[in-house]
Backbone as numpy.savetxt, mean C-alpha at the origin, in Angstrom:
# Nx Ny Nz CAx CAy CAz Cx Cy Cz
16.15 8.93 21.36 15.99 8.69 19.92 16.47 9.91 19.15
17.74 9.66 17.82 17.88 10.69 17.13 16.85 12.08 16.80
16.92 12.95 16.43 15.69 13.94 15.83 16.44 13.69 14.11
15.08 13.39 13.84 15.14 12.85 12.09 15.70 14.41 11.52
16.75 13.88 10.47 17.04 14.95 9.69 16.29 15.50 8.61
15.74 17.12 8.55 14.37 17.33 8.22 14.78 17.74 6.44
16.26 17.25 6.35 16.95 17.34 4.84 16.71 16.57 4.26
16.53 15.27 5.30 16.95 13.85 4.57 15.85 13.93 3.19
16.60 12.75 2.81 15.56 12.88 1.21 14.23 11.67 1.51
14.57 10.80 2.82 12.98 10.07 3.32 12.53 11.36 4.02
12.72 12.47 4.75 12.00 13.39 5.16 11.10 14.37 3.90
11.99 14.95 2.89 11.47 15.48 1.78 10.81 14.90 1.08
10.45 13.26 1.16 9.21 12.56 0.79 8.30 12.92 1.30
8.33 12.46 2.89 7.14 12.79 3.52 6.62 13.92 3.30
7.39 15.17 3.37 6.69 16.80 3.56 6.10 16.79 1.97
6.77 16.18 0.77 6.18 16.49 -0.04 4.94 15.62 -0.83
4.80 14.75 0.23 3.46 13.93 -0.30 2.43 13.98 0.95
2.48 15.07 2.32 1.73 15.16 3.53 0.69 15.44 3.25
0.17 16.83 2.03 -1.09 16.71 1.83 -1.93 15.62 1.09
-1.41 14.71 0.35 -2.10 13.49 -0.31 -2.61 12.83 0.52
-0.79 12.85 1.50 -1.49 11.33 2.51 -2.91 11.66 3.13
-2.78 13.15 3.38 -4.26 13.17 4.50 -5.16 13.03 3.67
-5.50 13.69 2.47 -6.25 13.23 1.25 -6.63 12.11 1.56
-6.29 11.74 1.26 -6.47 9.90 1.01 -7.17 9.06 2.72
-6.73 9.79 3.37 -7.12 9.50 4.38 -8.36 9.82 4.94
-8.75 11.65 4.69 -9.97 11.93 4.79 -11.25 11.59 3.28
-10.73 10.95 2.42 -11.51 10.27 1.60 -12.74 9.39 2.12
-13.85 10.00 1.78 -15.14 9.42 1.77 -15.22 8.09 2.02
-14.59 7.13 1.32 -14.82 6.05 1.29 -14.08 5.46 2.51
-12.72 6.14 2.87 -12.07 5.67 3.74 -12.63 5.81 4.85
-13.09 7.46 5.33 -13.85 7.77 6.47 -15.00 6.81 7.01
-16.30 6.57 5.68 -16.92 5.75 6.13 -16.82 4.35 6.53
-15.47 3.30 6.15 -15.13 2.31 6.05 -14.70 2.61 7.54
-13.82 3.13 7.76 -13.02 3.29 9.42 -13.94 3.82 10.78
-14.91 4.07 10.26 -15.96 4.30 10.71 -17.01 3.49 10.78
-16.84 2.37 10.29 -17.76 1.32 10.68 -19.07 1.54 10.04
-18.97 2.66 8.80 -20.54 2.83 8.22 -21.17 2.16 7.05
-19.59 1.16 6.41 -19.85 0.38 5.52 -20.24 -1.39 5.64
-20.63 -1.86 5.14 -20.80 -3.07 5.19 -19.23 -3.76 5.14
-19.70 -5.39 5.35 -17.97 -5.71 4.92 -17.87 -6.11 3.38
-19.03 -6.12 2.70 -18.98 -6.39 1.18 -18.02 -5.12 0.62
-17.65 -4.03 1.33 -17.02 -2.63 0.93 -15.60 -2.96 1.14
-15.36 -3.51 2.31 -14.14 -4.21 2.95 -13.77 -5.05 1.82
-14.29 -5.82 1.52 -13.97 -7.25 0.70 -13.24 -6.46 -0.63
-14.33 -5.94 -1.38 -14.09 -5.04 -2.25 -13.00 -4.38 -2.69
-12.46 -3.52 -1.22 -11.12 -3.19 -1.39 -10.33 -4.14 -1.07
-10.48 -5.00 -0.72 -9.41 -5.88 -0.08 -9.17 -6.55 -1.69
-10.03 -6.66 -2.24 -9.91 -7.30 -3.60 -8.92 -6.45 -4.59
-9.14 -4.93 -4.33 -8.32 -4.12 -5.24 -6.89 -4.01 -4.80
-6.78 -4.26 -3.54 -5.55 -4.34 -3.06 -4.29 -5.67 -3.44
-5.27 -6.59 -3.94 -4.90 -8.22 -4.22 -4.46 -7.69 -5.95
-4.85 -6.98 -6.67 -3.97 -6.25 -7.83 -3.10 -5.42 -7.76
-2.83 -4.07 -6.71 -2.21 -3.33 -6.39 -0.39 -4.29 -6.03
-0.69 -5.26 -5.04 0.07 -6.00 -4.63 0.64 -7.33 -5.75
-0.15 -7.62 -6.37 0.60 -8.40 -6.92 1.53 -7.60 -8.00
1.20 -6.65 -8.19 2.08 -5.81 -9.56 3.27 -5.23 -9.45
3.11 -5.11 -7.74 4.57 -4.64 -6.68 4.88 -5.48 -6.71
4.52 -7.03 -6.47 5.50 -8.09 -6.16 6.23 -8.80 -7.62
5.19 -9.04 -8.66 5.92 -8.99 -9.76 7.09 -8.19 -10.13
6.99 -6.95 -9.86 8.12 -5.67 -10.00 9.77 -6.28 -9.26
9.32 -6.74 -7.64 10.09 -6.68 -6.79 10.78 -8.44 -7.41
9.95 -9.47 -8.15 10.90 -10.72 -8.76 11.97 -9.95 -9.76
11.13 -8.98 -10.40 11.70 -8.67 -11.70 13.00 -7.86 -11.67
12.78 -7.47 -10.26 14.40 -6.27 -9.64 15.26 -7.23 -8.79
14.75 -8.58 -8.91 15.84 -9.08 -7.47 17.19 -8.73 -7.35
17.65 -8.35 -8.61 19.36 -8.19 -8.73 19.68 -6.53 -9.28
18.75 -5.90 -9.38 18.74 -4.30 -9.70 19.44 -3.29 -8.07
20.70 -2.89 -8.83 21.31 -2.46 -7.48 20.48 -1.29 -6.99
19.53 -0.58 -7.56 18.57 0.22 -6.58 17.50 -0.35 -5.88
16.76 -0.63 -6.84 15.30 -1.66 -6.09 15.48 -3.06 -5.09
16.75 -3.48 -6.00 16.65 -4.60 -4.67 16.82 -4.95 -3.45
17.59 -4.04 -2.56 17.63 -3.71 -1.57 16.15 -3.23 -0.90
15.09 -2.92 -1.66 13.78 -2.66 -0.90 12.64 -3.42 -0.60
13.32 -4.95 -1.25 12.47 -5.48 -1.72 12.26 -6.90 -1.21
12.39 -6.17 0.09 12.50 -7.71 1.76 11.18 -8.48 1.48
11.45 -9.83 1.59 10.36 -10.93 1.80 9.34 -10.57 2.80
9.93 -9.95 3.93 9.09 -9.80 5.10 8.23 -8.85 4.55
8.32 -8.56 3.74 6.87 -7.10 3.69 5.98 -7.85 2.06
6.35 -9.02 2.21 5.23 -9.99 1.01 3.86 -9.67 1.48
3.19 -9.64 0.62 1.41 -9.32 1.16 0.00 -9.75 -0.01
1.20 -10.95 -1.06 0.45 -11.31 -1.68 -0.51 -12.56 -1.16
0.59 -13.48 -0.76 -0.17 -14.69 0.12 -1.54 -14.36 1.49
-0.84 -13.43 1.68 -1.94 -13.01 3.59 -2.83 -12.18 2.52
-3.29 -11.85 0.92 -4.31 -11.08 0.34 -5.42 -11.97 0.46
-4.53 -13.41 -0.44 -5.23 -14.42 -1.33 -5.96 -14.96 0.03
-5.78 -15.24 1.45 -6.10 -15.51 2.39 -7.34 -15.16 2.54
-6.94 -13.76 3.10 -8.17 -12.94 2.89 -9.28 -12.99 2.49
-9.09 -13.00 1.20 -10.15 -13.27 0.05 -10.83 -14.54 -0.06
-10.19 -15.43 -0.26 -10.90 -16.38 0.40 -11.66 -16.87 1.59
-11.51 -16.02 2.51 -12.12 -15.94 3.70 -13.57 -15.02 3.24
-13.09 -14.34 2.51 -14.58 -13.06 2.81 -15.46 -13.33 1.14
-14.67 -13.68 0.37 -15.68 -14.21 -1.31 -15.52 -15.10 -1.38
-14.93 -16.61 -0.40 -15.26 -17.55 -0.89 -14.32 -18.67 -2.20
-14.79 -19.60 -2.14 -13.65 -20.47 -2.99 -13.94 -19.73 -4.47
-13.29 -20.13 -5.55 -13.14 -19.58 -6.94 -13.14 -17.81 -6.81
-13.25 -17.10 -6.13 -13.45 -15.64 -5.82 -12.14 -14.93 -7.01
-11.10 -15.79 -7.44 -10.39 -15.08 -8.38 -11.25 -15.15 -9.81
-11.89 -16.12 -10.10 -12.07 -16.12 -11.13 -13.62 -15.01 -11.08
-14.07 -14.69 -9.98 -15.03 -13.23 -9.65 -14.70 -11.65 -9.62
-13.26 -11.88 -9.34 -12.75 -10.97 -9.41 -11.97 -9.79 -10.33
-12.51 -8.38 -10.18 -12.61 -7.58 -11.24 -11.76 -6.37 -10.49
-10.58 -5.17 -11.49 -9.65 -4.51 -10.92 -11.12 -3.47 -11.67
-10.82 -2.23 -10.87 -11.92 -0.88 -11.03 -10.76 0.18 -11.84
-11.65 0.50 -12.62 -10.68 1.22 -13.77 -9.23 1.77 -13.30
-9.71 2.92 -12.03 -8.67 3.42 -11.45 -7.70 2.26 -10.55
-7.74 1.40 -10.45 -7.20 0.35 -9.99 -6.13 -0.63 -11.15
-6.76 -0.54 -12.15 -5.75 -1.21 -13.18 -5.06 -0.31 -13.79
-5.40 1.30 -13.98 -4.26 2.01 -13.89 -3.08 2.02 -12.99
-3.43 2.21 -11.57 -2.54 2.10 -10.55 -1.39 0.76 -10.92
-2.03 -0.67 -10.90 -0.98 -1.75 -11.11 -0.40 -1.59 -12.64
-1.17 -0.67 -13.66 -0.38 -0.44 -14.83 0.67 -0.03 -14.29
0.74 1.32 -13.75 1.71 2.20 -13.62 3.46 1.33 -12.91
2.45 1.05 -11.61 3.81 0.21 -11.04 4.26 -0.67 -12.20
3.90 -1.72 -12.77 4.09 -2.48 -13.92 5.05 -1.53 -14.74
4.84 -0.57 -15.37 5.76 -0.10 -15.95 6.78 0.10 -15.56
6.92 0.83 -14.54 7.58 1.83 -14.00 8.82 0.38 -13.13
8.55 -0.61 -12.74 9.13 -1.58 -12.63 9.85 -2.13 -13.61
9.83 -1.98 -14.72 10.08 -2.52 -16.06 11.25 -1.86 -17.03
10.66 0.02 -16.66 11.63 0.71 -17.38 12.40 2.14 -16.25
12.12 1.81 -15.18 12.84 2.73 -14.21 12.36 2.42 -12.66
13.57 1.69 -11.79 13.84 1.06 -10.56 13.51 1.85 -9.51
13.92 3.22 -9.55 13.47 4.13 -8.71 12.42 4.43 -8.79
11.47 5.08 -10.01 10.24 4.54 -10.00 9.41 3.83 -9.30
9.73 2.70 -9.23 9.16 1.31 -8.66 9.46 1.23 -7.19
10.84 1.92 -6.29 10.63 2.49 -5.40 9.73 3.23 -4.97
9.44 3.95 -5.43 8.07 5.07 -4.74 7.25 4.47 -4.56
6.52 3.88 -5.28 5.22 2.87 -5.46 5.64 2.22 -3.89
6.67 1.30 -3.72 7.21 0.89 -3.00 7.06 1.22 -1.95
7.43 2.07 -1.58 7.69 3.08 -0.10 6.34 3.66 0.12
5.67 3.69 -0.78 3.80 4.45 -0.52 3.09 3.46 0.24
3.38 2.51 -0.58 2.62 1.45 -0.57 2.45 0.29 1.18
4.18 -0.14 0.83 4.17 -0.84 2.23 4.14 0.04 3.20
4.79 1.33 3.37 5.43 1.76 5.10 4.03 1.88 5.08
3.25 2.48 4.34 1.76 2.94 4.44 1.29 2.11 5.28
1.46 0.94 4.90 0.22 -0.40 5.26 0.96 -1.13 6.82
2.12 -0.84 6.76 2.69 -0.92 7.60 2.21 -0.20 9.10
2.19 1.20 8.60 1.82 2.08 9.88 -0.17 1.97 9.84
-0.52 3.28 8.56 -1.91 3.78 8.95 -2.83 2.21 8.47
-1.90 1.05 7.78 -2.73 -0.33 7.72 -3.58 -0.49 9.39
-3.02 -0.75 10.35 -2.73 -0.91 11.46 -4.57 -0.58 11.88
-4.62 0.78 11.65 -6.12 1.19 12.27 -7.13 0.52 11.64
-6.93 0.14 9.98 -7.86 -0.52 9.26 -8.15 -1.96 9.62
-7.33 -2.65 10.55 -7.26 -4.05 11.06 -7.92 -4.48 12.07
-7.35 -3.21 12.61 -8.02 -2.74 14.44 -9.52 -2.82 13.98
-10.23 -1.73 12.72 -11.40 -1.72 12.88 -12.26 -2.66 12.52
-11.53 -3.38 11.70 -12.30 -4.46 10.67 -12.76 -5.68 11.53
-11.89 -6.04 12.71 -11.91 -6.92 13.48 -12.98 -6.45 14.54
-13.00 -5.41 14.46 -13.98 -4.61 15.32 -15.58 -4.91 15.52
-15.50 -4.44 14.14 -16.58 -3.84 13.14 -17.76 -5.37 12.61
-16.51 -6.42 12.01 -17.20 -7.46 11.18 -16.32 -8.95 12.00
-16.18 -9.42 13.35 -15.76 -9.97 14.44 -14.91 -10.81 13.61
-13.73 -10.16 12.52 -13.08 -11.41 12.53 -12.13 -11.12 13.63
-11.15 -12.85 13.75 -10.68 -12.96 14.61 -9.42 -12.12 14.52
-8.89 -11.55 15.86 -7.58 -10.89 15.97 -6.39 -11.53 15.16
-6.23 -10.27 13.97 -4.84 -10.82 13.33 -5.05 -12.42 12.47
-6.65 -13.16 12.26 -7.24 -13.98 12.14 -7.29 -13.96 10.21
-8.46 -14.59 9.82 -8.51 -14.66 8.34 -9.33 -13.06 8.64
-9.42 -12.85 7.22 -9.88 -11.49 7.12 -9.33 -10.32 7.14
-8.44 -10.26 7.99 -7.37 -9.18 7.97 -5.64 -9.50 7.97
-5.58 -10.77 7.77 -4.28 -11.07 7.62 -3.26 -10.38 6.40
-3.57 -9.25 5.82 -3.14 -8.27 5.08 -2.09 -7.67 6.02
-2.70 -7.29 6.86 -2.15 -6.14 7.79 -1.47 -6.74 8.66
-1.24 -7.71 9.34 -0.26 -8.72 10.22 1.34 -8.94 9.63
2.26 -8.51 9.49 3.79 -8.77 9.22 4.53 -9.16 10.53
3.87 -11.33 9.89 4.76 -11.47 11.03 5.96 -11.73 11.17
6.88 -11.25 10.30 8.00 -11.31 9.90 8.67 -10.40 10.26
8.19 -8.90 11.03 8.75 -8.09 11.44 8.74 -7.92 12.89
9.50 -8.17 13.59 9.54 -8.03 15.09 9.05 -6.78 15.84
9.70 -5.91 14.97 9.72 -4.34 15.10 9.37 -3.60 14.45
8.34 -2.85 14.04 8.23 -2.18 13.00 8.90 -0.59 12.94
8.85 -0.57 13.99 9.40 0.92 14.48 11.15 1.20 13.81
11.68 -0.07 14.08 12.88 -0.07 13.26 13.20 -0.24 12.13
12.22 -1.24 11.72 12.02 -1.80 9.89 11.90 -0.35 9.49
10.89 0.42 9.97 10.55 1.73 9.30 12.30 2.48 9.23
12.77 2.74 10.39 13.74 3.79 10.58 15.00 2.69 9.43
14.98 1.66 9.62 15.94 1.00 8.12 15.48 1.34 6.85
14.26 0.85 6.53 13.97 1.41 5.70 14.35 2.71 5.06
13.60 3.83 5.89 14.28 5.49 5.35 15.52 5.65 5.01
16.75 5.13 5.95 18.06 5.06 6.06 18.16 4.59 4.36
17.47 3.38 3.81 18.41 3.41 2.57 17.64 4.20 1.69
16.26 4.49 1.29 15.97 5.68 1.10 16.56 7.32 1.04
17.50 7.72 1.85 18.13 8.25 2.44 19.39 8.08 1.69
20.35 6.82 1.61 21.06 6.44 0.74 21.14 6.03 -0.89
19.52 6.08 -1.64 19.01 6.09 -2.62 20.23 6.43 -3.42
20.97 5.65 -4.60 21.73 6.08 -5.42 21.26 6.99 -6.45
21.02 8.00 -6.41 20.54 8.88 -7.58 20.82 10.38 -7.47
21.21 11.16 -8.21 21.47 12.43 -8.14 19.86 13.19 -8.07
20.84 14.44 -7.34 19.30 15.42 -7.43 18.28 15.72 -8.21
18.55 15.24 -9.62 16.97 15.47 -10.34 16.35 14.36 -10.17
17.17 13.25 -10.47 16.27 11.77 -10.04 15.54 12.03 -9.19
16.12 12.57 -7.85 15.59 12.17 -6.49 14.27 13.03 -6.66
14.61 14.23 -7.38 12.83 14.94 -7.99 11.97 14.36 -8.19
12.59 13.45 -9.43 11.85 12.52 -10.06 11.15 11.66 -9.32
11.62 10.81 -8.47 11.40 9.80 -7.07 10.29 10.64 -6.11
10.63 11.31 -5.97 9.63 12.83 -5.15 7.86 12.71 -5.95
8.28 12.94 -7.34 6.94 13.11 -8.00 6.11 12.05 -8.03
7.23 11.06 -8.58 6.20 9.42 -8.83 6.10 9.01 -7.57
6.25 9.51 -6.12 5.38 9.34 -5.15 3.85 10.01 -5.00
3.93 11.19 -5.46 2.62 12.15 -5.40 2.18 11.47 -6.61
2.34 11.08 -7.62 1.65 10.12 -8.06 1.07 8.99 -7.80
2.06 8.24 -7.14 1.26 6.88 -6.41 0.26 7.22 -5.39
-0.02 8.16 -4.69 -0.99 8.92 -3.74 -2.05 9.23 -4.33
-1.83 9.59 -5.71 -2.72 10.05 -6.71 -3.74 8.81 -7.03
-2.97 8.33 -7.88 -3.14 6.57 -7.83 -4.44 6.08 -6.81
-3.48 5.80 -6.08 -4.56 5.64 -4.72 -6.07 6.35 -4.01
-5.70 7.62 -4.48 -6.95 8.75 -3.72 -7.97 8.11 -5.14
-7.89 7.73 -6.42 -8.75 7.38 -7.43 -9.30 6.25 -7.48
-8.78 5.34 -6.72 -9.23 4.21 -6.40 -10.21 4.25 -5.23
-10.29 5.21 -3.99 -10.76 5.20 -3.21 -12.10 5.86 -3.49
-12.03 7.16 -4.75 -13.18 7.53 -5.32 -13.97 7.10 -5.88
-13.27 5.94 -6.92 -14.31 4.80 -7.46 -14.89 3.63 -6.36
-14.41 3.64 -5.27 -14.42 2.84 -4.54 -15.89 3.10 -3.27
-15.58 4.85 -3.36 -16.60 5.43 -3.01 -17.82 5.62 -3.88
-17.71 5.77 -5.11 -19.18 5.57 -6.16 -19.82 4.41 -5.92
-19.05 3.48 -5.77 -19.60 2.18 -5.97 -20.52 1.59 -4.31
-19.69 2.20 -3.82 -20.96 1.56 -2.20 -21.28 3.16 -1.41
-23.09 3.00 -1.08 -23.19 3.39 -0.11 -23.05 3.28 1.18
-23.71 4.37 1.98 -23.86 3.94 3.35 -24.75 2.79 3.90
-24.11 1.93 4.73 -25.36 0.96 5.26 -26.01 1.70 5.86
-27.25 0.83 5.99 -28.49 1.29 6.75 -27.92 1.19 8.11
């Protein structure tokens, strides 16, 4: 296997959003959730905030179908609105949309993409690239545990978020992915630009996980 070029501009994403990601990762709410210390009403919860997060990307991604930057990122196979609504219905039950409420820091987050979809494509990339490879790769452990934790079935209702069965490979989807990342039409300040409104979308995210953490304790 090649050794990734540590220039590339998908590498200078990663290095420059590595401390968020772990952020976000060693987040309270996340720790205790992956840890099996929350109930699944905590699960549901986020799974609910994620069902706004996602639809505001996917709105973005109708609204770019023909945008020569964004649309190229913006594969069917990584849809995750339908396997949300699944979800949700599995764990709140019939009418659960009309129960359902975005947490402050959460309707900022789908603001932002919303905009940023609207009045700058690259923009809406970042969001993009945070969002899926994320759920793509560190999704993976949250599926593993949930199924674990609250016996739904493998890859079953409940976690069908995290299942892309549209991707054979992920290992390669990922390494395509970067590649046009990598090929991103934009000169060097853009690509700054693209750089930041990722550490933003991380941002985004670590605030959602804080409100997310106010709101539930530890189970007994």
């Amino acid at each position: 296997m090649p050794t990734p070029d540590a220039s590339s501009f998908s590498a200078v994403i990663r290095a420059a959003s590595r401390d968020q990601h772990q952020e976000a990762h060693d987040s309270p709410f996340m720790g205790d959730l992956l840890g099996g210390r929350l109930g699944v009403e905590a699960y549901a919860r986020y799974t609910e905030q994620l069902w706004y997060v996602y639809r505001a990307l996917e709105d973005g991604a109708r609204l770019l179908a023909d945008d020569p930057v964004a649309a190229p990122f913006t594969r069917t196979e990584l849809l995750r609105v339908g396997a949300l609504e699944q979800d949700l219905e599995h764990l709140l039950g019939a009418g659960w949309q009309d129960r359902a409420t975005p947490l402050p820091a959460t309707a900022r987050y789908a603001a932002r993409i919303t905009e940023v979809a609207a009045t700058w494509p690259a923009g809406y990339v970042a969001h993009h690239y945070t969002r899926y490879l994320g759920d793509l790769s560190g999704g993976q452990v949250v599926r593993g545990v949930a199924e674990k934790t609250w016996g739904f079935a493998r890859k079953g209702d409940g976690v069908r978020f995290y299942v892309f069965d549209g991707i054979d490979n992920p290992a390669a989807f990922k390494r395509e992915y970067r590649d046009l990342l990598d090929a991103l039409p934009a000169d060097e300040l853009e690509r700054r630009r693209v750089v930041e409104e990722c550490r933003t979308a991380f941002a985004l995210n670590i605030a959602v996980f804080r409100e997310l953490g106010e709101a539930f304790t530890l189970s007994a």
